[in-house]
N, C-alpha and C positions, 0 to 999 in steps of 0.2 A: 411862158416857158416853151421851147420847141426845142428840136430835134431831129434826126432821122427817123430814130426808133422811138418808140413811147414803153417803157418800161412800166408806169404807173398809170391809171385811166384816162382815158382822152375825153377832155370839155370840151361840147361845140355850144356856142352859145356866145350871144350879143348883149342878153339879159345880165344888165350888171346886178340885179338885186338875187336874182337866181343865182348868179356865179360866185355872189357871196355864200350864200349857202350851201352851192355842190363844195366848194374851197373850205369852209366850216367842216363838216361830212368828212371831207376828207383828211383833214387835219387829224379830226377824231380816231379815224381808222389807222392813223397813219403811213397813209398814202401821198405821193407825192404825183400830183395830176401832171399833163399839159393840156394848155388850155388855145384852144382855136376859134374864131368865128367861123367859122366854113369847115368844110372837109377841107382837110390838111394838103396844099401842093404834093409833099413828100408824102405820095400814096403809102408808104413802109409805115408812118404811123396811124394811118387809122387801118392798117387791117394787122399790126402787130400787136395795138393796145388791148392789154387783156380784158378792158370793159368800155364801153364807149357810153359816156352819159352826151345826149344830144338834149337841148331845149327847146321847148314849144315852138321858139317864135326862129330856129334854127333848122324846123322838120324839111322845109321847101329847098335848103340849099344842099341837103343831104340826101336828096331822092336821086341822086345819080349814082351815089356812092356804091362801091363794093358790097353786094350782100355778105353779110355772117352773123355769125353768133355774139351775143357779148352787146348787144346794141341795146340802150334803155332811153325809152324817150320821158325827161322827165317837165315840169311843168308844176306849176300853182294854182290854178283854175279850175275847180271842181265842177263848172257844169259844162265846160264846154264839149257839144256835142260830138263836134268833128276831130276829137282827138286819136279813137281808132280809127279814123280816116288813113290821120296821118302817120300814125304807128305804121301802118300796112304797109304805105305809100317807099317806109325809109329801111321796112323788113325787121321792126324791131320788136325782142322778145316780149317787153311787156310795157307796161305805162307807169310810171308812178307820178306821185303826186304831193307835194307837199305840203304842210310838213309831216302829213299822215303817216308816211312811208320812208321818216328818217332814221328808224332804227333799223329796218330792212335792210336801206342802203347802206349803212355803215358797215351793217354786218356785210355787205357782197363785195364794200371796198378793203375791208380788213384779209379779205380772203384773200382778194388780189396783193395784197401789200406783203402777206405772209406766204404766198407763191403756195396758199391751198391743193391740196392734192390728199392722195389716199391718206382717211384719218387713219390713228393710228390702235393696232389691234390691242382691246385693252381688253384685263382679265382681272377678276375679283377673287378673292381669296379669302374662306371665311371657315371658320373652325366648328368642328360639331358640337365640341363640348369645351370649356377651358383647359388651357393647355396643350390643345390639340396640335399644337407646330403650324398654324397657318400664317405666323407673323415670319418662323423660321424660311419656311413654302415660300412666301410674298419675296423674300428678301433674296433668297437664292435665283429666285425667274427676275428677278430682276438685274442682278450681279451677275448671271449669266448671257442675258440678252445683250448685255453693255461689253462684256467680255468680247462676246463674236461681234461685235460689231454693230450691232443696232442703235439709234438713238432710243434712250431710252429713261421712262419716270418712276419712279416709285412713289406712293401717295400713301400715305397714313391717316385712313378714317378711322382708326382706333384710336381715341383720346385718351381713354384709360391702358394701353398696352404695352406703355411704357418710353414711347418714342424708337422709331423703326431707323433715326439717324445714328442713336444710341447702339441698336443693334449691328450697326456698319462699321462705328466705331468715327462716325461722323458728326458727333454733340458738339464738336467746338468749330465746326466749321462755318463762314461766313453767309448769310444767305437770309431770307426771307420762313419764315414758319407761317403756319396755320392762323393764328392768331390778327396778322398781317393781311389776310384777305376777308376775315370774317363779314367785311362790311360788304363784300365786291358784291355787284347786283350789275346784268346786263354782260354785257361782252367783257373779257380779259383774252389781252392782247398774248399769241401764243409766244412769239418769241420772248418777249417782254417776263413772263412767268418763267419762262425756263432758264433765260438769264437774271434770273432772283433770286434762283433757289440754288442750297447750297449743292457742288459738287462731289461726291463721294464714290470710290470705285467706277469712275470714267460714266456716272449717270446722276442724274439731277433728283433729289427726294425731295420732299415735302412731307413734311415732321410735323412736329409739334412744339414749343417749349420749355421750360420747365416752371411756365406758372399756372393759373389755376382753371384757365379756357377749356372746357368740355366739349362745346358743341359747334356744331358747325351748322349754321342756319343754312336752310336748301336752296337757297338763291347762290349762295358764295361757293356750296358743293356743284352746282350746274353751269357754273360759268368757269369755273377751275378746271371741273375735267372736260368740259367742251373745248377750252383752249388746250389744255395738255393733248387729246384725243385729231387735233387741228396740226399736229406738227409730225405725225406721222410715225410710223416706229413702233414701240409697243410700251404700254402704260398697264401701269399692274397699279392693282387699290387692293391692300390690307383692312378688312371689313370688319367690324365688332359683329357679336352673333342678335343683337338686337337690332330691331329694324325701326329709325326714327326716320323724321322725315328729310335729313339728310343723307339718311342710308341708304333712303328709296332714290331719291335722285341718283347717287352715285348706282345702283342698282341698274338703272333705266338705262344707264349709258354703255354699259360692258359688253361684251361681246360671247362672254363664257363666264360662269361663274365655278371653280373649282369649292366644294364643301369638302375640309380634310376632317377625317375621323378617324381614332386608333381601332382596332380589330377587339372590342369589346363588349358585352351587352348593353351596358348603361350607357358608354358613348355611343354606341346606335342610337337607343331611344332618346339620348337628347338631342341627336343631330338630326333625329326625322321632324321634332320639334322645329330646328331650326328651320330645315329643307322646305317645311308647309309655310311660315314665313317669308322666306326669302322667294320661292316659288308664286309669290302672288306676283310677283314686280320681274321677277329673272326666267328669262322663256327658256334659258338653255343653261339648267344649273348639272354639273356632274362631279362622281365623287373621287376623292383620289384616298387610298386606305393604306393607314401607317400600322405597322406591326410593332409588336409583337401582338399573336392573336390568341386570344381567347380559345381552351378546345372544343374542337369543329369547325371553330370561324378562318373562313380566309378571304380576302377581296372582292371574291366574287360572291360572297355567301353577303358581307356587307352592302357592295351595291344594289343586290336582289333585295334585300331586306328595308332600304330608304325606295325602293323603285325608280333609280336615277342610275345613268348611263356610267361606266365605271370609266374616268379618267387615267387609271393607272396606279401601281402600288407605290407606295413610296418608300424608297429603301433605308433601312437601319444604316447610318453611317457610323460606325463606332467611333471615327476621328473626330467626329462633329462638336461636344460638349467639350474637348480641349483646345480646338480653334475658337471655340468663344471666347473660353478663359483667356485666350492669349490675345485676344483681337483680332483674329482673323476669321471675317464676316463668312454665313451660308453661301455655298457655291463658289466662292472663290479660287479653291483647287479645280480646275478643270478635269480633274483622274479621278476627283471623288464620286462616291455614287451617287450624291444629292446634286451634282452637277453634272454629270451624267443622264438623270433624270430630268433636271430643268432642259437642258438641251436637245436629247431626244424631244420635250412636247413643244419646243419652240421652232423646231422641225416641221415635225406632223402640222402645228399649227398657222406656218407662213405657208407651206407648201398646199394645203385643202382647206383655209380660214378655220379652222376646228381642229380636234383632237381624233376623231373616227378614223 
């Protein structure tokens, strides 16, 4: 395959038993190489190709080449000693080795094939107590990140909460559920995942649905939101208040984690409950406090009270329980307060990575 440009990784390499297997690699990632014995005539492809995999027995005719970034010398031969010789020789980042190092490289050509770039800000959302509004919460920051414009996912780690497509008003839409990746182990491909899942209010969910699947084993939870978190944009995860071990995975990967609590004593005390849970796995958990409140209690008396950084109040929408009834999903109105709200933190948060 040639070219001017090299959009997909550039193979140098004479080694046909090697070529078979970078060409495997890259099939895998689905990436689409070109392949050269030599540094390329048409200098524009080897210093445009986002990754250059060069071969052992390929390092000598690439020592003239352009130095840059993106240069991996790879090779079969485990003892040979002169290999960072030749690394040095062609300015290349690292060495691999096969087949030790073919999950690495799948993953650096998937990255390429997916035009990898700033992952994407992802936020958890997880209730103090039941009934706390964090699946309503989840659903509005995500209805409104899609609204202005952001690519954007919503993920439902709550198996028992009812289904969050349901609450869009998205159950009958065509698409991929939960159920459907339970087995995934390893990489998932990002664009791949997002054109799977069903479409709802100009953003991609991931549900559940409706038969009797609870769990989501932590390999399927770490490979889902690492590809969703790979396309950039902002990915919101709807959290059950217990913590299994696919809760912790999804935990590990978020950026913020929102704990919504109503302004009362009992949901205090069960959401400091939650907070010391979720706190073992989440370095940056904060609270957001819904009223009506308890006398004496206001937001601030809440946040003081779990010891967590006050995300902000959440306001009483009194239109909110009749746009359910009718089908019209959280945050949808841009005038209302709940989306008013999502949008101010979607603000604050593109603009300083955080809520402060």
């Amino acid at each position: 395959m040639t070219g001017e440009r090299c959009n997909g990784p550039l193979i140098v390499t004479e080694d046909l038993e090697l070529l078979d297997d970078l060409l495997r690699l890259c099939a895998a990632a689905g990436a689409e190489p070109q392949v050269h014995h030599a540094v390329p005539d048409e200098r524009g492809s080897w210093d445009s190709a986002p990754l250059v995999l060069v071969g052992d027995d390929a390092a000598a005719r690439c020592r003239a080449a352009t130095r840059r970034r993106g240069v991996l010398l790879v090779g079969r031969d485990q003892d040979d000693p002169q290999v960072w010789r030749r690394a040095v020789e062609i300015g290349a980042d690292c060495v691999l080795r096969l087949p030790d190092a073919e999950s690495w490289l799948v993953d650096r050509l998937a990255d390429v094939a997916e035009g990898a770039g700033r992952p994407a800000l992802t936020i958890g959302v997880i209730g103090g107590r039941g009934g706390a509004g964090a699946s309503t919460l989840a659903a509005a920051l995500a209805v409104t990140a899609a609204r202005e414009g952001r690519r954007t996912m919503l993920v439902d780690g709550d198996p028992l909460g009812g289904g969050l497509d349901v609450l869009l008003g998205g159950e009958q839409a065509e698409g991929r559920r939960w159920p459907d990746f339970a087995a995934s182990k390893g990489r998932v491909a990002g664009g791949a995942l997002e054109e799977s899942l069903p479409s709802v209010q100009g953003l991609r969910v991931l549900s559940w649905d409706r038969g009797d699947s609870v769990v989501v084993p932590p390999e399927a939870m770490r490979s889902v939101l690492a590809a969703a978190r790979r396309r950039g944009g902002a990915v919101v995860v709807d959290l059950p208040r217990r913590v299994d071990e696919g809760v912790a995975e999804a935990l590990a990967q978020l950026d913020l984690g929102l704990l919504v609590v109503p302004g009362e004593l009992r949901a205090v005390a069960a959401a400091r409950r939650v907070a010391s849970t979720v706190g073992m796995v989440l370095g940056d958990l904060r609270v957001v406090v819904r009223g009506p409140y308890a006398s004496g209690l206001d937001e601030q008396w809440v946040a003081d009270a779990l010891e967590l950084p006050l995300a902000g109040e959440l306001p009483i929408d009194a239109g909110l329980p009749a746009d359910l009834d009718g089908g019209i999903p959280p945050g949808a109105g841009a005038r209302g307060p709940l989306a008013r709200f999502c949008s101010a933190f979607w603000e604050r948060a593109f603009a300083g990575g955080g809520v402060s």
